[in-house]
VOVEX-567717 format. One record per atom (N, C-alpha, C, O, CB): residue in three letters; x negated, y negated, z. Coordinates in steps of 0.1 Angstrom, whole numbers, padded with zeros to 4 digits, always signed. Glycine has a CB too. Layout:
alaXYZ...
***
This chain:
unk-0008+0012+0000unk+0000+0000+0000unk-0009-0012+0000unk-0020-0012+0005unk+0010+0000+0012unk-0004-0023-0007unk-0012-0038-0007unk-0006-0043+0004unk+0004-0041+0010unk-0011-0050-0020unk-0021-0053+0006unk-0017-0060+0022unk-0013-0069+0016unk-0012-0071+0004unk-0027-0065+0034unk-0009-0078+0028unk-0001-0093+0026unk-0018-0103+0024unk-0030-0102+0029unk+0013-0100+0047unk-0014-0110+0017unk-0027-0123+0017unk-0021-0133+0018unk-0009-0135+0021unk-0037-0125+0002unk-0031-0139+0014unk-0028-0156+0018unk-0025-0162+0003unk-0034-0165-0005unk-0044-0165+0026unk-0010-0162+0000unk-0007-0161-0015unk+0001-0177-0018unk+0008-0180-0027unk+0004-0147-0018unk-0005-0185-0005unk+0004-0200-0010unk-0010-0204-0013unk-0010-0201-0025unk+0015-0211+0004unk-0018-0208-0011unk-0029-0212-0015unk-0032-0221-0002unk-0036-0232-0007unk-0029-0219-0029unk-0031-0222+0006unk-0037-0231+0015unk-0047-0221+0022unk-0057-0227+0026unk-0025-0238+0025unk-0047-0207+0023unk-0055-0200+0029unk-0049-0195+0046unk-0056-0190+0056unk-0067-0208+0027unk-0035-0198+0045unk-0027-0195+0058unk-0023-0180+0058unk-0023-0178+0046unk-0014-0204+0059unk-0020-0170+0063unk-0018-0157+0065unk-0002-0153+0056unk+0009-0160+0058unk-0019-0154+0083unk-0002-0146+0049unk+0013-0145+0042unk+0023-0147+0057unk+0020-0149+0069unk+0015-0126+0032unk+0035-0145+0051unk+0048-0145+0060unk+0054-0132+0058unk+0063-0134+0050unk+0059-0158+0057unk+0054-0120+0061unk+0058-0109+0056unk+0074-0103+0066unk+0074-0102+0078unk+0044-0100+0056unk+0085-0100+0057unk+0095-0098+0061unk+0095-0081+0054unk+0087-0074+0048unk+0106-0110+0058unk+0112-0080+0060unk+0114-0067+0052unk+0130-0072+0048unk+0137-0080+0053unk+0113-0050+0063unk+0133-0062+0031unk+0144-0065+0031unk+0151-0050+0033unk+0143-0041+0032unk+0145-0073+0019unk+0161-0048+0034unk+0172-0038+0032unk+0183-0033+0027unk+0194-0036+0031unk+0176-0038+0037unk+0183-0026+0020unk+0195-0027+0008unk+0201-0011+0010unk+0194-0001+0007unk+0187-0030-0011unk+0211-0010+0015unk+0223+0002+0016unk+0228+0006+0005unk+0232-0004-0001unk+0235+0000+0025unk+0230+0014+0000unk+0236+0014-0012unk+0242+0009-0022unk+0253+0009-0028unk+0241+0017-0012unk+0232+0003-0023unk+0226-0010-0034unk+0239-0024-0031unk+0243-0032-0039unk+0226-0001-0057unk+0242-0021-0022unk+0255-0039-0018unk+0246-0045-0009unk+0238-0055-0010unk+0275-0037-0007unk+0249-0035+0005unk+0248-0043+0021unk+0235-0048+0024unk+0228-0038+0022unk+0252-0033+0034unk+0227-0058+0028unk+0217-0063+0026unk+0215-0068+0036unk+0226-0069+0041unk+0216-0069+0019unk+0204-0072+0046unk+0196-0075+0057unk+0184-0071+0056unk+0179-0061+0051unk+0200-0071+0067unk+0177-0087+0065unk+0166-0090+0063unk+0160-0093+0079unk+0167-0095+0090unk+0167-0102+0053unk+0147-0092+0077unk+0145-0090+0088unk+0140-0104+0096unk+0147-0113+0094unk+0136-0079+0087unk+0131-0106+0104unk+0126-0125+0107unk+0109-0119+0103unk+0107-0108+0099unk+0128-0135+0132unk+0101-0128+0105unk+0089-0124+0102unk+0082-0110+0111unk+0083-0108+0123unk+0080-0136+0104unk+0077-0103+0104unk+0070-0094+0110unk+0057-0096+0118unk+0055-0108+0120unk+0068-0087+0100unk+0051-0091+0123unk+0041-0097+0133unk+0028-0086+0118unk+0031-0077+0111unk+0044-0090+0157unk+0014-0093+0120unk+0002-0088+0109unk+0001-0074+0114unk-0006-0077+0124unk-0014-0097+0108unk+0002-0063+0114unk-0008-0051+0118unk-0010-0041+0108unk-0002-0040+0098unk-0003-0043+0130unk-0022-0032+0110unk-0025-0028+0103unk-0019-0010+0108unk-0020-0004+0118unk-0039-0033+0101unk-0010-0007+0092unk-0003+0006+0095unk+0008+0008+0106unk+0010+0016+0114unk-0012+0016+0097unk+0014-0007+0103unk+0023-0004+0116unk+0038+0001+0114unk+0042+0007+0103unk+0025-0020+0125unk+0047-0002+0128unk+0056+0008+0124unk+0066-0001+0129unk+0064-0008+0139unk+0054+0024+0129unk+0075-0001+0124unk+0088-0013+0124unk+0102-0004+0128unk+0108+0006+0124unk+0090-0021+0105unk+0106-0013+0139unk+0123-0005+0135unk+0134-0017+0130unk+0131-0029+0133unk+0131+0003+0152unk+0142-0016+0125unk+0149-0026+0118unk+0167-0024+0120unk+0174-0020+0111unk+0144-0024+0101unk+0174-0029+0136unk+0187-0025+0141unk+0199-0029+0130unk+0204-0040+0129unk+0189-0032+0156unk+0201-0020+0123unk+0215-0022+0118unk+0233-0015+0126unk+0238-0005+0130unk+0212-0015+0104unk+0236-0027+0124unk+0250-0023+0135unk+0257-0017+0123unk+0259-0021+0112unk+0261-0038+0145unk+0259-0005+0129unk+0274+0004+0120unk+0278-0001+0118unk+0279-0001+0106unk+0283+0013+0124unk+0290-0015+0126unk+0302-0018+0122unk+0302-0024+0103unk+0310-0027+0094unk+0307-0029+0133unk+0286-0024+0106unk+0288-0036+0090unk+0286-0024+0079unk+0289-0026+0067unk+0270-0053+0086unk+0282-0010+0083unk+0287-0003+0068unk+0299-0005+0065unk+0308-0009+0073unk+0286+0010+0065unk+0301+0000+0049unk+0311+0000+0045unk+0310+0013+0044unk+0322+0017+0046unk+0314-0008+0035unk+0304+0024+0041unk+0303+0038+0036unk+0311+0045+0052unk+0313+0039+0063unk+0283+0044+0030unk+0313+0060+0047unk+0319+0064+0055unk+0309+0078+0055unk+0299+0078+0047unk+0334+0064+0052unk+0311+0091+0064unk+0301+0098+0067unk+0299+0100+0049unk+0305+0096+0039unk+0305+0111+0079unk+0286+0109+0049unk+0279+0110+0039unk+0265+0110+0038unk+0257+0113+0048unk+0283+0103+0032unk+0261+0105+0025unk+0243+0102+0025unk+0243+0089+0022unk+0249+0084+0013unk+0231+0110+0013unk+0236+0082+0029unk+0234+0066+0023unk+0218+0064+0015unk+0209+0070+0020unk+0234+0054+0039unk+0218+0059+0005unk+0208+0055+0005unk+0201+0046+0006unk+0206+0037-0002unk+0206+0057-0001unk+0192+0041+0012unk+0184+0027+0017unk+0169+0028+0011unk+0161+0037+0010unk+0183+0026+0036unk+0169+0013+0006unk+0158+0006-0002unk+0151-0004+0005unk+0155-0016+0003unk+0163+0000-0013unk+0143-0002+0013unk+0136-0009+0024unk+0124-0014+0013unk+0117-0006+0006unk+0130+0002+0041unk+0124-0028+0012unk+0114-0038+0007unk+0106-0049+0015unk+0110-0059+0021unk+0120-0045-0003unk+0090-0043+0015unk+0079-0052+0018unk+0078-0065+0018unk+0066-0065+0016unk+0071-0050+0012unk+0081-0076+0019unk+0083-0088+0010unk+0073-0100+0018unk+0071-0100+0030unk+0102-0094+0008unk+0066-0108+0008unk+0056-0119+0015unk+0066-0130+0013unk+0071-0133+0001unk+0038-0123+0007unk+0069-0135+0020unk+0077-0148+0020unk+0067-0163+0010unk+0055-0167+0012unk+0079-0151+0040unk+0075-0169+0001unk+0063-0180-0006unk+0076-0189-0006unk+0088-0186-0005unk+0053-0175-0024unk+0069-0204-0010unk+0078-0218-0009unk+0084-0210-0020unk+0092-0202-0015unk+0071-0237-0012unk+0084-0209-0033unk+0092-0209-0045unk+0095-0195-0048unk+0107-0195-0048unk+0085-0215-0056unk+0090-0181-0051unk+0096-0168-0051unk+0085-0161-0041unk+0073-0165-0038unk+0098-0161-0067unk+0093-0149-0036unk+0087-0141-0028unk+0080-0128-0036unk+0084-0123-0047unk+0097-0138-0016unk+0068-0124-0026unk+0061-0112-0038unk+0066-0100-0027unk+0064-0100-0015unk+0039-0113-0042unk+0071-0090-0037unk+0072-0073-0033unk+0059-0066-0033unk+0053-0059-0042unk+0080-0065-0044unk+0057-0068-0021unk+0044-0058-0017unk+0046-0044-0017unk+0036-0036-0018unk+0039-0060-0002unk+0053-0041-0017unk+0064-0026-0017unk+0069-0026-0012unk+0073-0034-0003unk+0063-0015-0015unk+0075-0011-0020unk+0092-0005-0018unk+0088+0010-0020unk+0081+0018-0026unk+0106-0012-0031unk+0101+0010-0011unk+0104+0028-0006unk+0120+0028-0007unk+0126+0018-0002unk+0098+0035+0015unk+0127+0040-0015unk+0141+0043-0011unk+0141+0060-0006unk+0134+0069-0011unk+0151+0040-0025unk+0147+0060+0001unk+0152+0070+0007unk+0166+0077+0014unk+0170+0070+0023unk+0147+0069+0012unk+0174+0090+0011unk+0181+0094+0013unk+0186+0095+0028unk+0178+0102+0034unk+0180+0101+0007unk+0195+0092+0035unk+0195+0096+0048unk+0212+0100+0051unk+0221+0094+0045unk+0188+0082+0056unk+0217+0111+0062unk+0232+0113+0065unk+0234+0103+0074unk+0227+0099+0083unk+0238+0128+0072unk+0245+0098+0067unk+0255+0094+0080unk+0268+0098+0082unk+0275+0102+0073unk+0257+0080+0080unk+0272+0099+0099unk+0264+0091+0110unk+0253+0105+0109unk+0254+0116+0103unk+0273+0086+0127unk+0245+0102+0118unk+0232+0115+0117unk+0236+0129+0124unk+0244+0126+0134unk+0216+0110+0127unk+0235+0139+0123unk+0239+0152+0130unk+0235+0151+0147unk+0224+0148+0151unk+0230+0166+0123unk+0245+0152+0154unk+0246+0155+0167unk+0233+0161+0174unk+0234+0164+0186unk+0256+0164+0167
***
């Protein structure tokens, strides 16, 4: 995976968020992430805001450096997951 740099040009540390995408509608974002190296994030989504009902959801968790004018995708991962999860 690419790290975050210093992509405004002042030489200040990127701003790195995450984005979230549920089956490809429901969306949330995260506030800045803190810099570490290989770290491990949890990201609370309240049930009430799916719309899906049990099943598999799929979620598209995106890397993102925050910039004044567009943001850069450092990566992305999607992955299958049940909901709600087995007992």
């Amino acid at each position: 995976m690419q790290t975050v740099t210093a992509s405004d040009g002042t030489g200040d540390p990127g701003n790195p968020y995450f984005a979230i995408t549920i089956n490809g509608a429901q969306q949330f974002t995260t506030a800045e992430v803190e810099h570490t190296t290989n770290g491990t994030f949890t990201v609370p989504v309240d049930a009430s805001q799916l719309s899906a009902g049990q099943g598999q959801l799929r979620i598209r968790v995106q890397f993102v450096d925050e910039n004044i004018a567009l943001d850069d995708d450092i990566a992305t991962k999607t992955v299958r997951v049940e909901y709600p999860p087995p007992i």
